[in-house]
Each structure stands twice: as structure tokens, then as C-alpha cells.
N, C-alpha and C positions, 0 to 999 in steps of 0.2 A: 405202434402196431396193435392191431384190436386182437384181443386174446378169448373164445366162449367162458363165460361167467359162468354157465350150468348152473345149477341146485346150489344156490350159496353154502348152507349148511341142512344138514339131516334135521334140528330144530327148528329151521326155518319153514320147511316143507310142514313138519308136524306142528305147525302153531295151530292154538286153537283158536277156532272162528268167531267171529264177531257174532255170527248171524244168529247164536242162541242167545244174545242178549236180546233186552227188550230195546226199540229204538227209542232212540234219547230226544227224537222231534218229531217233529208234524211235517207233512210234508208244506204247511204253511209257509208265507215269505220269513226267512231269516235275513237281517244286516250281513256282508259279506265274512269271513273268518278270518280272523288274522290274527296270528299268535308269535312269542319267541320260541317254539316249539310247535312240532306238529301238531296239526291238534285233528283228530278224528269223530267224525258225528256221523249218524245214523237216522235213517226217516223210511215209512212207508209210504208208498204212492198208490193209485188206483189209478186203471189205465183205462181209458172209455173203451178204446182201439184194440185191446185184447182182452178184455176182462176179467185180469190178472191184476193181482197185486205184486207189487214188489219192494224189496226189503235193499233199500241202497244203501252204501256204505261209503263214505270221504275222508280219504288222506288227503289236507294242505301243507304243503311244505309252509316252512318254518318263516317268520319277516313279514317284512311287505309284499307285496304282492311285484310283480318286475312292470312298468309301465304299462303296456303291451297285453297285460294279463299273466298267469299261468298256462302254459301247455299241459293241456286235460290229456289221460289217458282211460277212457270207457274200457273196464274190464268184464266180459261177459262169464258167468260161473262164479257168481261175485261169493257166494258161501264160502265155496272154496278155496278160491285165490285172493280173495282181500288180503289179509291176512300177511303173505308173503309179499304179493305185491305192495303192501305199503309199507315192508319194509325194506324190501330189496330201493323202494323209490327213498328214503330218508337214506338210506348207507349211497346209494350213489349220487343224492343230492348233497352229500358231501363235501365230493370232491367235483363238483360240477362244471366250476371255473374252469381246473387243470382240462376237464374231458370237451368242455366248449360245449358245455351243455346248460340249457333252463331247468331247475328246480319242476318237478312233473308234480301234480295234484291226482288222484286217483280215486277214480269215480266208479266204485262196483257193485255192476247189478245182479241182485241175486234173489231169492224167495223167501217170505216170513214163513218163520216155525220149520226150517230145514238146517242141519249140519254140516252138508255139502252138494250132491247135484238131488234136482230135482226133474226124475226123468221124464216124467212126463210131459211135465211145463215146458223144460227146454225144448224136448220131441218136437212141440208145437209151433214152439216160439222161433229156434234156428233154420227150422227149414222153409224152401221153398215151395209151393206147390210140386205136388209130385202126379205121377202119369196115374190112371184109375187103378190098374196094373199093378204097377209096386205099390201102390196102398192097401189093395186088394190083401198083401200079402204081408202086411207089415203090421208090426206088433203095437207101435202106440198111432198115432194120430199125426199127421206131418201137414205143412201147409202155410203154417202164421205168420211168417216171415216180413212180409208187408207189413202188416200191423203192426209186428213188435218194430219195424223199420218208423211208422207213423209216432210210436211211443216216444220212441226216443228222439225222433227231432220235435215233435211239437209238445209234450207232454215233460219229458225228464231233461229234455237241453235247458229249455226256461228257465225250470226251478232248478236248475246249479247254479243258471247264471244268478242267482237270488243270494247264492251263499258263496260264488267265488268269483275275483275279477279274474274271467275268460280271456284266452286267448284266442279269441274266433278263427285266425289264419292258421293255428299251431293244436287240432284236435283231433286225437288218435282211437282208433279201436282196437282192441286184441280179443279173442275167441281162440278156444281148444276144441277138436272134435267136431262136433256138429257147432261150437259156436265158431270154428277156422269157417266152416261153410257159411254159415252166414255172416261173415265177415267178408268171404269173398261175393255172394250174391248181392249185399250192399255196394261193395267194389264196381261191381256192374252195373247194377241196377239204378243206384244214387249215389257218383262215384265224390260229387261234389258235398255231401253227408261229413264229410272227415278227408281231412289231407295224408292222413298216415294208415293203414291198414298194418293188421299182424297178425294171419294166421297160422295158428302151429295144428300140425295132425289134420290140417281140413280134413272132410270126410266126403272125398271127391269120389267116393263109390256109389252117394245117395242118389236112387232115382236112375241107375243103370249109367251113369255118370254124365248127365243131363246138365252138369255146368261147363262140359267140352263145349256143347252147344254156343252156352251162353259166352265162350271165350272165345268160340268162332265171329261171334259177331259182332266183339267188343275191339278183335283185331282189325275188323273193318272200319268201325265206324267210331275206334277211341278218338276223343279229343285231344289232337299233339299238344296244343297251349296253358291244358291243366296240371300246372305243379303237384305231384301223387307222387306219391311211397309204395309201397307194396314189400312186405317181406312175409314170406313161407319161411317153414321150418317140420322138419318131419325126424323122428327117432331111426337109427338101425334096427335097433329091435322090436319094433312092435309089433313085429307079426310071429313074437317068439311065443306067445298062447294063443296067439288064434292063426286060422288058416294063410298062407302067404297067399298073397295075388298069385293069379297064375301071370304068364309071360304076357298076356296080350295086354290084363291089367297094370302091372307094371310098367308097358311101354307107353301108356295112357297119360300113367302120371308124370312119367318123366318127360313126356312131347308138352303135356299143360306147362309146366316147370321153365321147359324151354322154350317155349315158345310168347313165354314174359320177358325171358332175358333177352330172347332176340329184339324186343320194342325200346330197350333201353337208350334211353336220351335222356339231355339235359332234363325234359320236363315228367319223365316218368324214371323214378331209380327203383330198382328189384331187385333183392335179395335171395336166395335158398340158401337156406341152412340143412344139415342130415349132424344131427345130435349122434356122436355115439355111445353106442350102450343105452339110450334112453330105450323108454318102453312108452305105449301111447298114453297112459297118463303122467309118468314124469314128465314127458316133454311140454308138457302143461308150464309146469314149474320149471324146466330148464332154459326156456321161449320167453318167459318174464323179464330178468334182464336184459335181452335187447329191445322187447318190445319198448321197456321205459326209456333207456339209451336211446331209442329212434324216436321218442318220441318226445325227446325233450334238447334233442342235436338240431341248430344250424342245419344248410345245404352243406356247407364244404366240410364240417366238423362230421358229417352224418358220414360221408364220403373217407375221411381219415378213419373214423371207427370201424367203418364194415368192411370198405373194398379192401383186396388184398392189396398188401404194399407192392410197390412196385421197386425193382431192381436196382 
């Protein structure tokens, strides 16, 4: 019976981040990684496509590598959740056999010379284009999405594969916030990008909620024969400091919600989670363990962990 992991421990959340060390490589070719023990490294990249640096971060589980490769999980908010993520992925690469799970590798992108988020880059980086409109009125700069979309498959997929044997069929994304949104905009957009999606908190408000749109039209024209994942997860509380949705926003989110689970088949499986007690950023951290659990499960093992038992 699958049980929510939530926030492993209060320590876990408060680790400190890798991201103010200095990085330990180049983003140069490395021999692949392979230790009796995790081993963690660090590199800068330069991205032609956004013209942004970034500041990556790798967990490789422990061994050889499993023939097949390792199942990658792309962590966006890498300052902030490296960190936890590679260790909530070493404590459940544990017991991974018992769970019918692969050993996950953790791949997290995040920004040099930052702590934790950088708002502005992200601003840029997670979103979609947005209408003249709500730009007009909005406080940082929205739009990159694409580009940071272009980074990552032709610029930062390469060079991991440089430093870890890839599991190409078995490679996940996870995003908080505005990074749930552009998790779900890759979703649509370039669904065949990654077979596993994890957005916790999207931020399905951005742009007057202009990705109903984009699910209007993914419900037409999805590909039934693409093996994909997809799991949401949202807190109770997070709208205990800031303004609650009114009625009509709320029925918004919950019609998007449902209206994935209605597509459910063999070749698409969908999850919602509703964390409770979380607030919108713990659910950052409470969203990390299944993301890695989904991202390192089998079909039928993915299906024992999430779906509810049955009678």
C-alpha cells in the first residue's frame, strides 16, 4: 500500500545547498561517474538559447550503473532542492529492490552565485509566452520557455550524457511553481522531451490561465500510443497567505485536474495529489518523494505505489 512520504525530516528540508560552493568541473567532457558511494559533482554551463548560465548539480546513485542506464530525474529550482532531492533519492535508492524500483541519478538545474530561487531568471526561464496584456502588468519579464526548452535537450542532455550511463526510455522532469508550469508547457508542447512529468503547485493562474487552452488542444490531438506519466500535486494550504481563488478559479483547476484523469489508459497514467497541511512552498519538498519514486518505478510497480489499493 503506497503511503505520502511528505517532508522526510525538518533537517532535510533545511540542508544547506550545494549552490554556494564553487563548482568542482567544467562543463567539459567527463569519463562517465561511477562510485561505491554516491558521488556528487557540480559544473557551469553557458546556454547560447537563453543566455543564462547555469549552475548544475549530480547525484549518481551508488555501483555500476544498471545496463539500460540510470533513470534521470531533471530537478528545476536546482539551488534549492538539490539538496533534499539527492538525498531523499540515496535513502529510497535503498530499499529499491523491495519498492521495484531503479536507483534515480539527479540532475539539478539551478543558477551560479544564488542560495535558493532566482526570481528573475526563473520568471523568464519557466514561462510561456504570455498575451501583451498580462505582460503589460506584470512584474518580471515572462516568455523563455522555449529556449530554456531548446537548453535542455540540446545543450545540458549531451553533457550528462558525458558523465552518466542514461537511461534514454526512463527520463523525468519535476518543477515547483512556475517550474510545475513549465513542466506542464513541455508536457504539451514536447511531450516526447521526457516520459515522466512532476508538477507540484503549477502555476495554472499564469497568463489568465492560458494553459486550459493549451489542454484543450492536447485533449484532441494527444498521441494515444505515447507511453507518459504525468503527476500534479498541490498543498491544502496554500492559499493560507495569500488570496484564495475565487469559485470560478477553483472550478478551473479542478476541471484541468479532471480532465487528465479522464484520459487515463494504459499508455497515459495520471496522478493528483492535494498534500495536506502543505503551504506552496513546502509542497516543493513534500512532491520530491514521489517524484523520485515515479521516476525510478517500472509500469506495474509505478501502478502498485500510487494507485489506490483495491478491495
Amino acid at each position: 500500500m503506497f503511503k505520502p512520504l511528505g517532508i522526510l525530516t525538518f533537517s532535510l528540508l533545511m540542508a544547506t545547498p550545494l549552490a554556494m560552493a564553487q563548482p568542482t568541473t567544467s562543463s567539459s567532457n567527463k569519463a562517465p561517474l561511477k562510485s561505491q558511494t554516491n558521488i556528487q559533482q557540480s559544473f557551469v554551463i553557458a546556454s547560447k538559447y537563453t543566455k543564462h548560465d547555469y549552475l548544475i548539480q549530480i547525484s549518481v546513485p551508488a555501483g555500476e550503473a544498471p545496463k539500460q542506464g540510470f533513470p534521470v530525474l531533471y530537478v528545476l529550482d536546482g539551488n534549492a532542492a538539490f539538496d533534499s532531492a539527492a538525498n531523499i533519492a540515496k535513502s529510497v535508492g535503498g530499499g529499491a529492490n523491495r519498492l521495484g524500483l531503479s536507483p534515480v541519478a539527479i540532475v539539478a538545474i539551478g543558477y551560479p552565485q544564488q542560495n535558493s530561487f532566482d526570481v528573475e531568471k526563473r520568471a523568464l526561464d519557466y514561462t510561456p509566452k504570455a498575451s501583451a496584456e498580462f505582460q503589460k502588468q506584470a512584474k518580471y519579464t515572462y516568455g523563455g520557455a522555449d529556449q530554456f526548452i531548446q537548453f535542455i535537450e540540446k545543450e545540458l542532455k549531451p553533457a550528462i550524457q558525458t558523465k552518466i550511463k542514461v537511461n534514454p526510455l526512463q527520463q523525468s522532469l519535476f518543477g515547483h511553481s512556475f517550474g510545475g508550469l513549465f513542466v506542464l508547457h513541455t508536457f504539451f508542447s514536447q511531450p516526447q522531451m521526457f516520459q515522466r512529468y512532476i508538477a507540484a503547485s503549477p502555476s495554472l493562474w499564469f497568463d489568465n490561465y492560458a494553459l486550459l487552452n493549451r489542454q484543450a488542444d492536447w485533449l484532441k490531438n494527444q498521441n494515444k500510443t505515447q507511453d507518459i506519466m504525468l503527476m500534479t500535486t498541490v498543498g491544502t494550504h496554500e492559499h493560507v497567505r495569500s488570496p484564495t481563488p475565487d469559485a470560478e478559479s477553483l472550478q478551473k483547476q479542478n476541471n484541468f485536474y479532471q480532465n487528465f484523469n479522464q484520459q487515463r489508459s494504459k499508455h497515459f497514467l495520471f496522478w493528483n495529489y492535494r498534500h495536506p497541511a502543505e503551504q506552496h512552498l513546502t509542497n516543493m519538498y513534500a512532491s520530491l518523494p514521489k517524484a523520485i519514486m515515479l521516476a525510478g518505478c517500472q509500469p506495474q510497480s509505478c501502478l502498485n505505489l500510487f494507485d489506490e489499493p483495491t478491495q
